[in-house]
C-alpha positions as CSV (number, residue, x, y, z in Angstrom):
1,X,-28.8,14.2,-110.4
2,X,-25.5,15.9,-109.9
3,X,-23.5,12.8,-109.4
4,X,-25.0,10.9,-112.3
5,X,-23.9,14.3,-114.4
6,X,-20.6,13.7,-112.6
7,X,-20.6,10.3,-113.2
8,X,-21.3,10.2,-116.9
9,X,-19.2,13.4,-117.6
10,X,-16.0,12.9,-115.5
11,X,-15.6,16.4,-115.6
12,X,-14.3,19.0,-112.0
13,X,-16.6,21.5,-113.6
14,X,-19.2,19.4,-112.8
15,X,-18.3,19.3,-109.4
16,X,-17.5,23.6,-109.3
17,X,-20.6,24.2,-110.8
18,X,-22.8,21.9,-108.2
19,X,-20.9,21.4,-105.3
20,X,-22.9,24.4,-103.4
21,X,-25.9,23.0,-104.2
22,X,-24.7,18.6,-103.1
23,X,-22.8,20.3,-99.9
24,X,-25.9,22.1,-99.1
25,X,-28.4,19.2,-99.2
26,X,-26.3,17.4,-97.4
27,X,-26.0,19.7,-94.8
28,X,-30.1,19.8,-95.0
29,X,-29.9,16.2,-94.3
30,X,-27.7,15.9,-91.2
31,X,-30.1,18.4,-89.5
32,X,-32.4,15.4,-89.2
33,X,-29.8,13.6,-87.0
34,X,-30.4,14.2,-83.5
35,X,-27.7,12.3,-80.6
36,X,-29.3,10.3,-78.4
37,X,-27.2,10.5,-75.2
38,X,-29.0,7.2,-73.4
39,X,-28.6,5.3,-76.2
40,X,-25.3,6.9,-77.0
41,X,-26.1,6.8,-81.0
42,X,-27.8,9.4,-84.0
43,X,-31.2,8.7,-85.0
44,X,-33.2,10.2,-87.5
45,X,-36.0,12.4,-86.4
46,X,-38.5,14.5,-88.2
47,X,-38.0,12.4,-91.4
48,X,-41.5,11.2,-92.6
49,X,-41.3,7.5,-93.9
50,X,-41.5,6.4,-97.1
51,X,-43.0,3.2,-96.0
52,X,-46.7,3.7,-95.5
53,X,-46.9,1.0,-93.0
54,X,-44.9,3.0,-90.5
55,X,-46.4,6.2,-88.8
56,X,-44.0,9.4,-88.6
57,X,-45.1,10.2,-85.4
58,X,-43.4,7.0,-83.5
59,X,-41.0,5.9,-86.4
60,X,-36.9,6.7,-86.0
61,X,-34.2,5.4,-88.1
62,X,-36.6,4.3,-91.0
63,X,-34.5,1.7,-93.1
64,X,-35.1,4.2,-96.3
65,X,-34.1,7.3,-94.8
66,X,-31.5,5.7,-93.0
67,X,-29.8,4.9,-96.3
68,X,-30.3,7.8,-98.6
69,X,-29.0,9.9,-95.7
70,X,-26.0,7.6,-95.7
71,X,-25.4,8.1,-99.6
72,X,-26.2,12.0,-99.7
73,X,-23.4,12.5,-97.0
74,X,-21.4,10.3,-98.7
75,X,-21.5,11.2,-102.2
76,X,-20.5,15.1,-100.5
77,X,-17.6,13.7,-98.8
78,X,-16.5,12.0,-101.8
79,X,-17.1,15.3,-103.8
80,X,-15.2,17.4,-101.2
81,X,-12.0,15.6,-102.0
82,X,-11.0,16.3,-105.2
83,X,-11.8,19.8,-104.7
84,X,-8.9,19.7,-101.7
85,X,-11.5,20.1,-99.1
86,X,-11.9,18.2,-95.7
């Protein structure tokens, strides 16, 4: 909801005011990421799937969590640059 507000807005208070809160999710999200030195890669673990056909107990690198966790970390990289942040 924060980016929409930023996109619609265009406005750096939009990012002050919610920055904590997108750098902090996507810090939430990255915990699922666990290396997998055999396979030398990141998969996602401990996610439940949104698909039901899948069960969360063998399921890794679920196509729907696999791309929302690509845009959270994203959209907080994008939002840590205009605020002169690595």
């Amino acid at each position: 909801m924060a980016e929409l507000l930023f996109r619609h807005q265009k406005d750096s208070s939009v990012l002050i005011k919610y920055s904590d809160l997108v750098f902090k999710t996507a810090e939430f999200m990255a915990d699922f990421a666990d290396y997998d030195g055999l396979e030398d890669r990141y998969i996602l673990q401990g996610a439940i799937p949104a698909q039901e056909t899948l069960r969360a107990s063998e399921t890794i690198n679920s196509p729907f969590e696999l791309a929302y966790s690509h845009y959270v970390l994203s959209v907080a990289q994008q939002w840590r640059l205009p605020l002169g942040l690595q």
